[in-house]
RODO-2510 file (C-alpha; in nm, 4 decimals, decimal comma):
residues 458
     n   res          X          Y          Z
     1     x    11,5020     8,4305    13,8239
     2     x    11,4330     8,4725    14,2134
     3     x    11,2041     8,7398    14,1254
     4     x    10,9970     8,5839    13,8625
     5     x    10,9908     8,2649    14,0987
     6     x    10,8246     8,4936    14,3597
     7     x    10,6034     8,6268    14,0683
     8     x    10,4936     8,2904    13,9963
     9     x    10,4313     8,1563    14,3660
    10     x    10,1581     8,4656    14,4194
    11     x    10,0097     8,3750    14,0894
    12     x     9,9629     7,9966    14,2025
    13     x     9,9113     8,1000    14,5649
    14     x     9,5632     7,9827    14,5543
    15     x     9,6704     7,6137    14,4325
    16     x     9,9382     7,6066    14,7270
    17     x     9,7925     7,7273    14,9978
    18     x     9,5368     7,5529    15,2763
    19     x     9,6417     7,2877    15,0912
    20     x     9,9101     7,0761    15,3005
    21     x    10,1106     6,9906    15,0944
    22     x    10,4508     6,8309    15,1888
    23     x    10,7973     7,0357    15,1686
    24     x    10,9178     6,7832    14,8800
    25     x    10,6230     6,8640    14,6790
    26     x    10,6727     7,2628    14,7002
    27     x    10,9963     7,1939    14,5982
    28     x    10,8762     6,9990    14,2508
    29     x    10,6492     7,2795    14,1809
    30     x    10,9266     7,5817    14,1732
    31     x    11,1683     7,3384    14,0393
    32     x    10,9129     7,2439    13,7047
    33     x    10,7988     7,5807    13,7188
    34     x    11,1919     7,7189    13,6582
    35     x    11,2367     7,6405    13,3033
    36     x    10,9245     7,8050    13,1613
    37     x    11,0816     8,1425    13,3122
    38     x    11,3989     8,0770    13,0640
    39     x    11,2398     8,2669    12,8083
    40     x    11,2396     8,5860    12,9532
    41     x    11,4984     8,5715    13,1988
    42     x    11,7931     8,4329    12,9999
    43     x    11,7557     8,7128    12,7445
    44     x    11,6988     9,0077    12,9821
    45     x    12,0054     8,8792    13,1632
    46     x    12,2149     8,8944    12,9010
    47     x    12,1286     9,2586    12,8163
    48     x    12,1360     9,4005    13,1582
    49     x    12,5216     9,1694    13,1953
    50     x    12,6391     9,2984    12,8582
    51     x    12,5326     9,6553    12,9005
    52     x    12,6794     9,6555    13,2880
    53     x    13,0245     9,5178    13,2158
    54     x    13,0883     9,6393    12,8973
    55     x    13,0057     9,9987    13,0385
    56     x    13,2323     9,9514    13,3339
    57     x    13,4779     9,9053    13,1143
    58     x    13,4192    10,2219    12,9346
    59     x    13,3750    10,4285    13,2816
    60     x    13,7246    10,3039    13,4033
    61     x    13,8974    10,3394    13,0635
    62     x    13,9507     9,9631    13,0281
    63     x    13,9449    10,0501    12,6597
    64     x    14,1297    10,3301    12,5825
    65     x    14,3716    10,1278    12,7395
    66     x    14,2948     9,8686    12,5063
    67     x    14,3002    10,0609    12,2434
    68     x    14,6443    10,2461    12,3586
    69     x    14,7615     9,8588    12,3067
    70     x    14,6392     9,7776    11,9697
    71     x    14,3455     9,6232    12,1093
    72     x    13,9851     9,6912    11,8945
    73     x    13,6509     9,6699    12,0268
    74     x    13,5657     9,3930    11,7601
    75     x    13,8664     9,1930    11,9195
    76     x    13,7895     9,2742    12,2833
    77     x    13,4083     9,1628    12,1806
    78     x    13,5366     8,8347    11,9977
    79     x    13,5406     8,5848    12,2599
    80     x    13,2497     8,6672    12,4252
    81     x    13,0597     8,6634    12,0812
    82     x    13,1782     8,3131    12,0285
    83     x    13,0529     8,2370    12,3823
    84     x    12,6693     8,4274    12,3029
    85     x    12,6570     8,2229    11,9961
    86     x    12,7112     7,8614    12,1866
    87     x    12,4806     8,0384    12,4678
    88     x    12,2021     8,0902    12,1598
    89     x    12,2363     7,7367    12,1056
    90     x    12,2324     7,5901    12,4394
    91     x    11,8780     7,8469    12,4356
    92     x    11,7684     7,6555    12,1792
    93     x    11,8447     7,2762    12,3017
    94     x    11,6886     7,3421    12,6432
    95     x    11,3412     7,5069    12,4761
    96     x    11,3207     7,2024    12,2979
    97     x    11,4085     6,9123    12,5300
    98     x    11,3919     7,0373    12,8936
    99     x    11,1194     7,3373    12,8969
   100     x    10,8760     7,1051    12,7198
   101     x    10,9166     6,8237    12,9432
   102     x    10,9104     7,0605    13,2605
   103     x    10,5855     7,2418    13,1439
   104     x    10,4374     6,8617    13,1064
   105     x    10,4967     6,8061    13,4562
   106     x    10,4196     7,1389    13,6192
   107     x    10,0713     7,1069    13,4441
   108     x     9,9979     6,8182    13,5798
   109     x    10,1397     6,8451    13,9209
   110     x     9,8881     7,1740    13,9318
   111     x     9,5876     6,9275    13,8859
   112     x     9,7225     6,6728    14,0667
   113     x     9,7364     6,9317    14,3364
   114     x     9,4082     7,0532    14,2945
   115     x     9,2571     6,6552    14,4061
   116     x     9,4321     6,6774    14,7109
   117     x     9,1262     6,8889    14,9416
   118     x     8,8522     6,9415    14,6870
   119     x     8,6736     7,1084    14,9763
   120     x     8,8610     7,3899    14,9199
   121     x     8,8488     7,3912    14,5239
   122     x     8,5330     7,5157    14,5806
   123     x     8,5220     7,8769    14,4845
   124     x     8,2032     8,1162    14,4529
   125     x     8,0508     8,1699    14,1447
   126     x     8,2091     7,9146    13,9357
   127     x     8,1163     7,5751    13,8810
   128     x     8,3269     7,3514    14,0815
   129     x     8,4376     6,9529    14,0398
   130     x     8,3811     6,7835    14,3581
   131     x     8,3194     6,3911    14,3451
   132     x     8,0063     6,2931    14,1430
   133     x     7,8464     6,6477    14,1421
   134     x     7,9456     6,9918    13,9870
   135     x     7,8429     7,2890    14,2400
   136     x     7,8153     7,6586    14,2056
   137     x     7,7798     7,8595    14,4819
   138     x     7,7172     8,2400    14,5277
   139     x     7,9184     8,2866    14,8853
   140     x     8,1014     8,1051    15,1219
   141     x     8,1042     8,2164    15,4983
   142     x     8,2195     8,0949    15,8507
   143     x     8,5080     8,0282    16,0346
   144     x     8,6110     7,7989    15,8108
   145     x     8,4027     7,8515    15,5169
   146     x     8,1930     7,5622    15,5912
   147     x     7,8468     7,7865    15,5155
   148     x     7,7076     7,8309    15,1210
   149     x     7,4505     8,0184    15,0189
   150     x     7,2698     8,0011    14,6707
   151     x     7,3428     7,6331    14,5706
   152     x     7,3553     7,4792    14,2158
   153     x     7,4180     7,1402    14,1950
   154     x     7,4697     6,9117    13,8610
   155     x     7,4660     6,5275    13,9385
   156     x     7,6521     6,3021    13,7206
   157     x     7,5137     6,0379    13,5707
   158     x     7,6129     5,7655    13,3410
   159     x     7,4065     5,9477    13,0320
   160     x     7,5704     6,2474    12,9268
   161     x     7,4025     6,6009    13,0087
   162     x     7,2300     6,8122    13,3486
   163     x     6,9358     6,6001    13,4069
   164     x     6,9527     6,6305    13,7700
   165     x     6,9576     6,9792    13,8890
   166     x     6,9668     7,0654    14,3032
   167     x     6,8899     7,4336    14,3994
   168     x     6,9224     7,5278    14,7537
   169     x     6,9026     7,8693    14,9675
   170     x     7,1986     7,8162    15,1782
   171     x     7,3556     7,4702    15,2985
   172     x     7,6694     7,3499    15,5115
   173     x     7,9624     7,1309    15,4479
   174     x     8,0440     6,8945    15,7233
   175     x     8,3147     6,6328    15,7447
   176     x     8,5684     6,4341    15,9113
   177     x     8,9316     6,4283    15,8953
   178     x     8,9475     6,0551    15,8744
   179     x     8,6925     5,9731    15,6854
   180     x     8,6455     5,9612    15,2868
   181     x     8,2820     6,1182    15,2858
   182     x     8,1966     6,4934    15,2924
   183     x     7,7806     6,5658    15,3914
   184     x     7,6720     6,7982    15,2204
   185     x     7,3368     6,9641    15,3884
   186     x     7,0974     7,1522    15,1912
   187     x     6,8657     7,3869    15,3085
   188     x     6,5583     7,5321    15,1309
   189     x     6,5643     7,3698    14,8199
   190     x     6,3938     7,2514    14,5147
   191     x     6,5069     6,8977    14,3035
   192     x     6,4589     6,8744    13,9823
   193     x     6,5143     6,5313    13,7512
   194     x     6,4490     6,4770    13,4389
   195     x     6,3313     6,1242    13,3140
   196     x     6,4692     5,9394    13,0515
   197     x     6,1710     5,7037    12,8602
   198     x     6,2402     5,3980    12,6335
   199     x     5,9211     5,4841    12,4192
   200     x     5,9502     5,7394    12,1440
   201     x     5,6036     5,8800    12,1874
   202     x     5,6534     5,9747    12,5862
   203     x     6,0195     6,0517    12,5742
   204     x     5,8779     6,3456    12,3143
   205     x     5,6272     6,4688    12,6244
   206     x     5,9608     6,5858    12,8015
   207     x     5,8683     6,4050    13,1495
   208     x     6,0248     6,5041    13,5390
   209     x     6,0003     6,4948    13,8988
   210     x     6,0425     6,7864    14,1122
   211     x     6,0380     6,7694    14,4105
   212     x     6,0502     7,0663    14,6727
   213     x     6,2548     7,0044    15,0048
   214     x     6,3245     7,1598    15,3468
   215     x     6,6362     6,9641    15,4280
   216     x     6,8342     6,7061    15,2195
   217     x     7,1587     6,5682    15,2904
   218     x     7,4070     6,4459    15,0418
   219     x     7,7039     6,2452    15,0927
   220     x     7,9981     6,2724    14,8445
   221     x     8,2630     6,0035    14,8217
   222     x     8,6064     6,1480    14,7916
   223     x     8,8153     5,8305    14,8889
   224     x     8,9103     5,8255    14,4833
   225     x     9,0156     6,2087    14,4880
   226     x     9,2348     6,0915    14,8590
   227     x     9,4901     5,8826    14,6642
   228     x     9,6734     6,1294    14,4798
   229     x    10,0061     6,0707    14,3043
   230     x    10,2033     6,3544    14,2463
   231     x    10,3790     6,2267    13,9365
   232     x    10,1190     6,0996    13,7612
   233     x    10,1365     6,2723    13,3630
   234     x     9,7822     6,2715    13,2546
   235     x     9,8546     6,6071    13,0186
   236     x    10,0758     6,5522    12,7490
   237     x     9,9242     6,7403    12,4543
   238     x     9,9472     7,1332    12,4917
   239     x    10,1602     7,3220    12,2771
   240     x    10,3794     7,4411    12,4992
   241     x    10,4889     7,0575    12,5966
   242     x    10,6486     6,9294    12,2686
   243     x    10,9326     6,9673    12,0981
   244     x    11,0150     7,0360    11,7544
   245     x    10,9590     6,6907    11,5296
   246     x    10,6138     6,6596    11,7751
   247     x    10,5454     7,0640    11,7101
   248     x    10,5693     6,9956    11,3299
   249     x    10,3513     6,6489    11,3662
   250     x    10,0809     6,8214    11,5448
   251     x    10,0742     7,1154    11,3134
   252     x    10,0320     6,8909    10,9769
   253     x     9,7457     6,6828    11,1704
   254     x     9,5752     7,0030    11,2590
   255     x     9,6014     7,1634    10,9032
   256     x     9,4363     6,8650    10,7709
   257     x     9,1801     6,8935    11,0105
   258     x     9,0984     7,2146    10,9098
   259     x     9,0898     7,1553    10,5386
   260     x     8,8760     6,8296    10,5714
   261     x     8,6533     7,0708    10,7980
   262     x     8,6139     7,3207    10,5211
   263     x     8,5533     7,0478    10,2580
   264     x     8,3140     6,8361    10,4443
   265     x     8,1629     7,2066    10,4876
   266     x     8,1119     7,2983    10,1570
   267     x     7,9749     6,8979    10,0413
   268     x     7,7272     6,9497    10,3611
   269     x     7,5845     7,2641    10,2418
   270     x     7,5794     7,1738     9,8552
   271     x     7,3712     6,8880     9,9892
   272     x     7,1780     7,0765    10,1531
   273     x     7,0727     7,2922     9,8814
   274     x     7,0630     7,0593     9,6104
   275     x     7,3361     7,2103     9,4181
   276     x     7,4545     6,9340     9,2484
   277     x     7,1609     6,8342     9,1463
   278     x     7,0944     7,1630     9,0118
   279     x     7,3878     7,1841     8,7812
   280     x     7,2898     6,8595     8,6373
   281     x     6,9829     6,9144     8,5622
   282     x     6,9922     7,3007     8,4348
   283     x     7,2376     7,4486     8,1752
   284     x     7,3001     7,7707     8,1730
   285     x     7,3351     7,9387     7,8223
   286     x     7,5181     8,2538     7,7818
   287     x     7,3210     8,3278     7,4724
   288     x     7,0064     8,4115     7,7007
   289     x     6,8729     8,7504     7,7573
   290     x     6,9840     8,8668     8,1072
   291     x     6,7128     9,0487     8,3345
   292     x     6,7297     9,2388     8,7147
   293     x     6,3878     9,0872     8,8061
   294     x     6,2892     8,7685     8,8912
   295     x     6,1398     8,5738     8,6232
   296     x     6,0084     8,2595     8,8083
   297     x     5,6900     8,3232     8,9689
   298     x     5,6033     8,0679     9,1820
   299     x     5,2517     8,1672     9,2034
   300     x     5,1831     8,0648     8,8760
   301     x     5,2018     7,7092     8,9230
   302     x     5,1248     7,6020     9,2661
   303     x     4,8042     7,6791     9,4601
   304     x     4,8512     7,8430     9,8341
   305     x     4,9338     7,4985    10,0066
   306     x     5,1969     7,4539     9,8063
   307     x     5,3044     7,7930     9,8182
   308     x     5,3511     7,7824    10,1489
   309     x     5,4939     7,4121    10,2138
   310     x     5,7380     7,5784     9,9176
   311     x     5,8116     7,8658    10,1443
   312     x     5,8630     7,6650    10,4637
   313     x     6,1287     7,4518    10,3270
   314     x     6,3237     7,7044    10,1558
   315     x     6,2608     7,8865    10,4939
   316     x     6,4003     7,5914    10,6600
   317     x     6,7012     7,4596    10,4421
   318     x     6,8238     7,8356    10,4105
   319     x     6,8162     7,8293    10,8477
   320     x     7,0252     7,5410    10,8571
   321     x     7,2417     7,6473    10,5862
   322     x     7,3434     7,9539    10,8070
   323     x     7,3534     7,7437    11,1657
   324     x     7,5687     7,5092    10,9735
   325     x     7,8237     7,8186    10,8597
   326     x     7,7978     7,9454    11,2027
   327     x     7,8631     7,6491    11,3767
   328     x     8,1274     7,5949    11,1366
   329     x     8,2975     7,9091    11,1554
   330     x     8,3360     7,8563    11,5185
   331     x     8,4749     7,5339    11,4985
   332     x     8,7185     7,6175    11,2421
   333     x     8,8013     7,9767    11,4548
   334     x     8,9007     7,7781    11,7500
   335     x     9,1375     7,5401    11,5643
   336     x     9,2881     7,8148    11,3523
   337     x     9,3322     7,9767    11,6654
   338     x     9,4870     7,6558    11,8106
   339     x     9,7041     7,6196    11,4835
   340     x     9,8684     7,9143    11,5472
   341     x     9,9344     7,8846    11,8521
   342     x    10,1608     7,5437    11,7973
   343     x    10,3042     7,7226    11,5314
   344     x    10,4431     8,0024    11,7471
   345     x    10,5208     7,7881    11,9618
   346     x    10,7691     7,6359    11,6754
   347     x    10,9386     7,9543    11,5798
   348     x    10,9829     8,0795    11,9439
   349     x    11,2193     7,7803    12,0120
   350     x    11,4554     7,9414    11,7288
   351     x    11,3851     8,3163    11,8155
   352     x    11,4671     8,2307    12,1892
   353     x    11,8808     8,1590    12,0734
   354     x    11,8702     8,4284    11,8072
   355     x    11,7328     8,7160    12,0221
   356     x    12,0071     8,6179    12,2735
   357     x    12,2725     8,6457    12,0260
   358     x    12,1092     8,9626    11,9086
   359     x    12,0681     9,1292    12,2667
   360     x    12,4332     9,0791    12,3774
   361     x    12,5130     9,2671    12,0279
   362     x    12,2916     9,5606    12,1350
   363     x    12,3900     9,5429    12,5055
   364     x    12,7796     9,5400    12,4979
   365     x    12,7746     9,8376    12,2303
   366     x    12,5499    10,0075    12,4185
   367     x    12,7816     9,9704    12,7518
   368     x    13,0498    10,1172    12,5341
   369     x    12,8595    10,4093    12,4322
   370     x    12,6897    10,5312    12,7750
   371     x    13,0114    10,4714    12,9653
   372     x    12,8163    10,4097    13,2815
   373     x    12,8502    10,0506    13,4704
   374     x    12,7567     9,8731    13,8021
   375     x    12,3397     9,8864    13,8891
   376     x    12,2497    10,2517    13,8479
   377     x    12,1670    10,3624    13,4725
   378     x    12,2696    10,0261    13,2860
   379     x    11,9737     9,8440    13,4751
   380     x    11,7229    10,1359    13,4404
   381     x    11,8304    10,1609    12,9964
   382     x    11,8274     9,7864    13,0175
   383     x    11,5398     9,7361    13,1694
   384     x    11,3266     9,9871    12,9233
   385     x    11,5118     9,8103    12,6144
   386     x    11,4009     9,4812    12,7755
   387     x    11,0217     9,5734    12,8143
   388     x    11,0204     9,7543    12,4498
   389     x    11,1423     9,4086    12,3198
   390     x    10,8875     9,2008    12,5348
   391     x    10,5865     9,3885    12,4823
   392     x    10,6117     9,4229    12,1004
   393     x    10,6733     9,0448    12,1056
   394     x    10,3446     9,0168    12,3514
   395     x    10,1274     9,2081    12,0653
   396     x    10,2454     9,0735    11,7674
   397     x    10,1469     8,7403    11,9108
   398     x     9,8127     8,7899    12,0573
   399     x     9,7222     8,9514    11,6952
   400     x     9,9090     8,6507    11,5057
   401     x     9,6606     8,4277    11,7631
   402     x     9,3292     8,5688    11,6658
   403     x     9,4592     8,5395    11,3326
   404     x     9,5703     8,9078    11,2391
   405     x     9,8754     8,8489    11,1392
   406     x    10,1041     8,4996    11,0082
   407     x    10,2420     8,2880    11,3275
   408     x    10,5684     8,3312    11,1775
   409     x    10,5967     8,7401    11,1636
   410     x    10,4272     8,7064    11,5641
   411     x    10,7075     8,5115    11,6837
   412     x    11,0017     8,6968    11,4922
   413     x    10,8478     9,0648    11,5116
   414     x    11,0152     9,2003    11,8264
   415     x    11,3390     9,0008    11,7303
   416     x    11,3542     9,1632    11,3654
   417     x    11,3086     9,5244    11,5300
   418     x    11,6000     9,4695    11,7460
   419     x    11,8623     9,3418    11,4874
   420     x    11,9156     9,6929    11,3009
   421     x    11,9009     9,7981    11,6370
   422     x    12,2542     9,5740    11,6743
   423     x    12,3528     9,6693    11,3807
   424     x    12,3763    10,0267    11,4463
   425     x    12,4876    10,0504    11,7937
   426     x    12,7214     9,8244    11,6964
   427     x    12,8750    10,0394    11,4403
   428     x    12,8674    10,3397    11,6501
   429     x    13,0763    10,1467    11,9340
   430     x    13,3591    10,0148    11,7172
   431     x    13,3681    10,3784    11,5117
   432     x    13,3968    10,5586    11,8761
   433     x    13,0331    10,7462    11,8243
   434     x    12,8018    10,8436    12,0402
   435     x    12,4103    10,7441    11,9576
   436     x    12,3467    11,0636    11,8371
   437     x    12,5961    11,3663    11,7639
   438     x    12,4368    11,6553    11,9033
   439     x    12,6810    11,8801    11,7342
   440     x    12,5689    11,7781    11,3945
   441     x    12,1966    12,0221    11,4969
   442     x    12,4071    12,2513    11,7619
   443     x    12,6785    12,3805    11,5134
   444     x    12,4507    12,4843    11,2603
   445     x    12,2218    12,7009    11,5216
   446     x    12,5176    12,8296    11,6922
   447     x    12,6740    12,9214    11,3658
   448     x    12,3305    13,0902    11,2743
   449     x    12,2856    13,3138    11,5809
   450     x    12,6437    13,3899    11,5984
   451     x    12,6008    13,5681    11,2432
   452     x    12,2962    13,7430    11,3411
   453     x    12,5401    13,8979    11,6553
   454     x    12,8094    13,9853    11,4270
   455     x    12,6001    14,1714    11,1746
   456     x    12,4449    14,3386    11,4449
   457     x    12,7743    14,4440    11,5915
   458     x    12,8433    14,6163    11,2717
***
């Protein structure tokens, strides 16, 4: 856990730092962001435990002293089995109650966080939320990064869309540390604005102002982004923050999403085309004499106007058909894409207890077997075991994301690989077998070779 905490700080380490934040608030962030490391380090730990004790055991003959008492492996296993199992459903409980709630509020601290200094959310070549504008910028330089160069600037306005644009050569933040306003100066610029017409006729004429400028100065109001609470939970609805009953809500409403997107699909492009109307007014009759070629010639019956105000719209309706499938196919990409993810998220909750159970059953037999304890080769076999289990699991579910394979086989994959794993070391542990019995291929070669010797003896 300490190391994946540290792991986490340097991946957030640009949220947390230059920011000052207060001690209590550091401590909210590690604490919310401790139970979305359960996952991987409750399993892990119970391999590398199971596989460090139970071979310390073997390596000071702990069981054939056992054994010399009428003591099994099954029965020296027993209790700790019934332990694992309550342990796989304590896993369960806290991915459904506490992880959920903890990921809610670790979300939103993070963008509660990022309001504290905008001034220094501002990173280069990205657009960037800051008050009333969105800016881009290609470099920032200076003692204390107060310089820009290559400005973009997108004012917000009460109308949705960029209608104001602001592109600058270089310009210069300036502030003060008590007050709310940050100047913004611009140097070398040109400002462009787009203006909105009540008439029909000159709103279609596309009209703006541009302006080019020398110097401009803007002043951005931050005294709404200065009065930041910390708990405030304005994220509530990403996968990874519900629970079960909310997991299977969410997952009907988005399948019927998706099917009434595919249906109004289909009705959209059948109007479209005119395909009911073509079915009602056209039989077809099977008797009729079937032909490759195309037996409507439109030439026939309309002169070249026609022709071509014919061609235009068939031209036209068969464009929109296919930005309509396109546009569609995106749309319902995205929330497949999003379906699958809540439904992983689902079946994780139950693989989480089950992959402990079945870890501690591949761990303990494997301590057995290897006869090795304390930190030197249990942690290195562990650790390999660990990362073969984690990155299948990491595979199956990026395919089962993008759709490759069912949410259900991405979330269960690397669990379903390791229980005949369990099964057999398991087996060879109680029967007092190695993994593999070497003599089984040794004998027969030594046997061979020591045949060839004896004939050649003779």
């Amino acid at each position: 856990m300490f190391i994946l905490l540290l792991q986490t700080i340097w991946l957030f380490i640009s949220e947390l730092a230059g920011k000052d934040l207060d001690f209590s608030v550091i401590i909210k962030f590690l604490t919310f962001a401790t139970p979305r490391l359960i996952p991987m380090v409750l399993p892990l730990t119970i391999l590398l435990t199971s596989i460090m004790i139970f071979g310390n055991f073997a390596e000071n003959y702990e069981f054939a002293a056992m054994k010399s008492s009428g003591i099994s492996l099954q029965r020296a296993m027993r209790t700790l089995s019934v332990f694992i199992f309550f342990v796989g459903i304590g896993a369960f409980l806290f991915s459904n109650t506490v992880i959920p709630s903890s990921e809610k509020r670790f979300i939103n601290l993070r963008k509660n966080i990022v309001k504290v200094k905008p001034a220094m959310v501002i990173t280069p070549n990205q657009f960037n939320d800051l008050g009333d504008i969105n800016i881009k910028v290609a470099e920032k330089y200076g003692d204390n990064d107060e310089f820009l160069r290559d400005v973009i600037i997108h004012k917000k306005a009460a109308r949705p869309g960029n209608f104001t644009v602001i592109k600058a050569v270089g310009g210069e933040l300036k502030g003060n540390i008590n007050s709310d306003l940050i100047t913004l100066i611009l140097n070398d610029g040109n400002y462009y604005d787009e203006i909105q017409q009540n008439s029909p006729q000159k709103r279609n004429r596309l009209p703006f102002a541009k302006t080019h400028f020398k110097k401009y100065v803007l002043n951005i109001d931050l005294s709404s982004l200065g009065n930041v609470d910390m708990d405030e939970q304005q994220y509530s609805k990403g996968y990874n923050m519900l629970n079960v009953n909310e997991l299977k809500d969410q997952i009907d409403t988005l399948s019927i999403e998706v099917n009434k997107n595919v249906k109004n699909m289909t009705v959209e492009i059948d109007r479209m085309i005119g395909f009911e109307g073509l079915n009602r007014n056209i039989k077809i009759v099977d008797s009729l004499p079937k032909t490759s070629n195309d037996t409507l010639q439109i030439i026939d019956y309309f002169n070249t106007l026609k022709k071509i105000q014919i061609y235009q719209i068939a031209s036209s309706t068969a464009d929109g058909v296919i930005r309509k499938l396109n546009s569609t196919q995106k749309n319902l990409s995205f929330r497949k894409r999003a379906l699958n993810k809540y439904e992983m998220s689902l079946h994780d909750k139950f693989a989480l207890g089950i992959s402990c159970i079945l870890l501690f059953f591949v761990g303990a037999p494997l301590g057995a077997i290897i006869r090795k304890g304390g930190l030197g080769l249990p942690i290195v076999i562990g650790v390999v075991l660990f990362l073969t289990y984690h990155f299948i699991g990491i595979f199956a579910k990026n395919s089962a994301e993008e759709g490759g394979i069912p949410p259900f086989v991405g979330s269960w994959l690397s669990t379903c690989i390791i229980f005949p794993l369990s099964i057999f070391l398991t087996y060879r542990a109680t029967t007092d077998q190695g993994i593999f019995n070497l003599d089984t291929f040794i004998q027969p070669i030594k046997n061979f070779f020591a045949k060839r010797s004896s004939k050649t003896k003779k």
